[in-house]
C-alpha positions as CSV (number, residue, x, y, z in Angstrom):
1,X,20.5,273.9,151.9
2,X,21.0,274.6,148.2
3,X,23.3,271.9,147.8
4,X,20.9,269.6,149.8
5,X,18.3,270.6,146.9
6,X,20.7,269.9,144.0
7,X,21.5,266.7,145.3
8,X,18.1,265.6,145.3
9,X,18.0,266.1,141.4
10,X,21.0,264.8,140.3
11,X,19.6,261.3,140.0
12,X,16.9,262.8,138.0
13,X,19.1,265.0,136.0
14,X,21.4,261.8,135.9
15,X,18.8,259.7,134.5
16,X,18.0,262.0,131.8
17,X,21.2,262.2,130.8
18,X,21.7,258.3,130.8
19,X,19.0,258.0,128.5
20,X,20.3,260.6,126.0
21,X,23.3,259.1,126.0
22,X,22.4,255.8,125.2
23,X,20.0,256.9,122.6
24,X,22.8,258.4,121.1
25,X,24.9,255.5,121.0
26,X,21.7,253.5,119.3
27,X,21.7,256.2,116.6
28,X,25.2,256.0,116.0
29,X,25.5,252.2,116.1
30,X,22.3,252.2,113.3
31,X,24.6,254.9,111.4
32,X,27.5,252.7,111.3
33,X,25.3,249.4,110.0
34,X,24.2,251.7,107.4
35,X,27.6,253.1,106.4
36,X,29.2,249.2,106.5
37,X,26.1,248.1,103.7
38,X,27.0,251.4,102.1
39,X,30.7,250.0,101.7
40,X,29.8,246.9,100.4
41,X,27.7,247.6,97.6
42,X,28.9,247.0,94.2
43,X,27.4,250.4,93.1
44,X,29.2,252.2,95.7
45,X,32.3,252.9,93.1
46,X,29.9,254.1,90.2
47,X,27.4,256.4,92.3
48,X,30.4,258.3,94.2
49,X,33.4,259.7,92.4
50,X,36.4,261.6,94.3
51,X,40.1,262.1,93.5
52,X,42.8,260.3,95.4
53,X,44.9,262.7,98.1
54,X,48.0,263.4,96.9
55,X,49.8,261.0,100.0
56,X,47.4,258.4,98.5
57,X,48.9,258.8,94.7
58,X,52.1,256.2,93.4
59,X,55.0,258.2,93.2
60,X,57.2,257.7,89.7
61,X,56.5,258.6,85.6
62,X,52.7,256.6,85.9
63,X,51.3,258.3,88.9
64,X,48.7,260.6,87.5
65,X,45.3,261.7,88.6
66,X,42.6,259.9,87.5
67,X,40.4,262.5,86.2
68,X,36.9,262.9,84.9
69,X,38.9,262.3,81.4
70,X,40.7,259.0,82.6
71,X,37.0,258.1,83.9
72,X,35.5,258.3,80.9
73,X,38.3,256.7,78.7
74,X,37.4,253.4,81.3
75,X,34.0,253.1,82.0
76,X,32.4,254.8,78.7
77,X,34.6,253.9,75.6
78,X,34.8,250.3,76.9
79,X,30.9,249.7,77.0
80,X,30.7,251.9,73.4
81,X,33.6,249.4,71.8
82,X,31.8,246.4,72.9
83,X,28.9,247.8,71.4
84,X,30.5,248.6,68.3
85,X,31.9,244.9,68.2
86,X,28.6,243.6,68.8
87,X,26.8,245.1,65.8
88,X,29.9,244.3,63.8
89,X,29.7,241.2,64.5
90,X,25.6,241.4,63.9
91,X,26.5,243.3,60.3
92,X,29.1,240.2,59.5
93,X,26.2,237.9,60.0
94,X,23.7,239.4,58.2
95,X,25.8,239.8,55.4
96,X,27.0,236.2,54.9
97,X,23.6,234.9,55.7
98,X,22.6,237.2,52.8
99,X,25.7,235.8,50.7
100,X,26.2,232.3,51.7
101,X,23.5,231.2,53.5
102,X,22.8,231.0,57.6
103,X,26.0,228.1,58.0
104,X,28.1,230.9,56.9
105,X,26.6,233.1,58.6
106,X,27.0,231.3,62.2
107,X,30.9,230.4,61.5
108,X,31.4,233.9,61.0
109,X,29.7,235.1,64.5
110,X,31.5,231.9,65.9
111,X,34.9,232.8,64.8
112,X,34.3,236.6,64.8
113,X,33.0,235.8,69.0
114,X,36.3,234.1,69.2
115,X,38.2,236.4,67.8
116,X,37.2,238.8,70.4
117,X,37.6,236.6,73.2
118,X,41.3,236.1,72.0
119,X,41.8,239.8,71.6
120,X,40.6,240.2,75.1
121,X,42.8,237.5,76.3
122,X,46.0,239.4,75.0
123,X,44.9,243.0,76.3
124,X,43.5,241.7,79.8
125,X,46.9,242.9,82.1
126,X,47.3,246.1,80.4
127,X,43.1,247.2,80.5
128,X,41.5,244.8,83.1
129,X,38.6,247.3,83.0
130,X,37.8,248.0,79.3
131,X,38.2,244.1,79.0
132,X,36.2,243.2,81.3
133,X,33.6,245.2,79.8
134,X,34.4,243.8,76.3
135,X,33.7,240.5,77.7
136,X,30.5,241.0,78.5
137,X,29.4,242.2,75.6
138,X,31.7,239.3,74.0
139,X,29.2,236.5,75.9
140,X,26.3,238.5,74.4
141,X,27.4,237.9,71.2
142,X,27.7,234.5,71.8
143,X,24.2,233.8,73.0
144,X,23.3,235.4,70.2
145,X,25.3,233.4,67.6
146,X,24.3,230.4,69.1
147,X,20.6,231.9,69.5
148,X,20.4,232.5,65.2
149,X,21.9,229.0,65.1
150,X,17.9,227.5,65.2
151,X,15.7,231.2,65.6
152,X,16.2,234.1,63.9
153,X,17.0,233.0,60.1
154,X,14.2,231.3,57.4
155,X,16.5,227.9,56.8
156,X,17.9,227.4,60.4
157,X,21.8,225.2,60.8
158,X,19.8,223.4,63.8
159,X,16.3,222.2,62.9
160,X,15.5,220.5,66.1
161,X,14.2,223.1,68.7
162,X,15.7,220.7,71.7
163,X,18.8,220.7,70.3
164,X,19.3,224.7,69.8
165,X,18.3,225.0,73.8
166,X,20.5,222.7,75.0
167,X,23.1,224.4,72.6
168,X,21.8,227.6,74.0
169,X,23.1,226.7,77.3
170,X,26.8,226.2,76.6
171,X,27.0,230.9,76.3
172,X,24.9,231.1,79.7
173,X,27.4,228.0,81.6
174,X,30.0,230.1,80.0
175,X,29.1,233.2,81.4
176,X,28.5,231.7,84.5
177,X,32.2,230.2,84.7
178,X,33.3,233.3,84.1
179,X,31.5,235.0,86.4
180,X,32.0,232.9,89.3
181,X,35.6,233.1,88.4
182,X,36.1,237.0,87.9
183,X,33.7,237.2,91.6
184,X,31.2,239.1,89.3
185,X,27.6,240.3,90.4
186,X,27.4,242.4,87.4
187,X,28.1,239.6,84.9
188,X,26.1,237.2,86.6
């Protein structure tokens, strides 16, 4: 009779435990969808930082840990060089306009812009990072070369206002090119 008794809750019991289990399997697919956006993001590789296992690491003379030290040397002293270059650059400017007037002044940033963009161009397979971040700031540079070409000086090299914006374009297509061909959110 007992057995009679259980049987007649197993579908119950049955039920509930259908229900759990499918809740479940709703939880964990919404955990999954989460976790693939998580993947995806560009961020992902700035916000979380973790050694390689040691089956994961090249063997040979390069294979080293990429340490908080190797981090830094990447991310940090590329942004600060391009930073430097950019108020060099800036500095160069100022000082010619000052000197020779604002042509000078926009052939330096020109060929000091291009100068970078070649130096960049011969260091790009050895540090694709710190390049990459270089460039950035290089495209800055140029906007703003191109920007003092018409705006920021008292005898402008452009005097027509539709002519420095459509001259203003040719850094921004640039950058664009670039980014569509490097694949880059950040630069865009």
């Amino acid at each position: 009779m007992n057995m009679n008794a259980s049987n007649q809750n197993l579908p119950g019991e049955f039920h509930a435990l259908k229900s759990t289990i499918e809740s479940l399997e709703q939880r964990i697919g919404e955990l999954e969808q989460k976790y693939a956006r998580m993947e995806r993001s560009p961020l992902r590789r700035y916000l979380q930082w973790s050694e390689p296992d040691e089956e994961e690491l090249p063997e040979g003379p390069r294979a080293e840990r990429k340490g908080l030290e190797s981090s830094i040397g990447e991310d940090g002293f590329a942004w600060l060089s391009s930073l430097i270059i950019l108020f060099l650059v800036v500095f160069l400017m100022i000082l010619f306009q000052k000197k020779a007037g604002s042509l000078a002044a926009t052939i330096t940033g020109i060929v000091s812009t291009g100068a970078v963009f070649v130096l960049t161009y011969f260091l790009r397979v050895k540090f694709p990072t710190q390049v990459y971040r270089i460039q950035m700031g290089a495209f800055l540079l140029f906007y703003y070369v191109v920007l003092r070409m018409h705006y920021f000086s008292d005898t402008p090299v452009i005097a027509g206002r539709g002519l420095a914006l459509i001259l203003m374009l040719v850094p921004v297509v640039a950058q664009f090119i670039f980014a569509w061909r490097k694949q880059s959110q950040l630069l865009t």
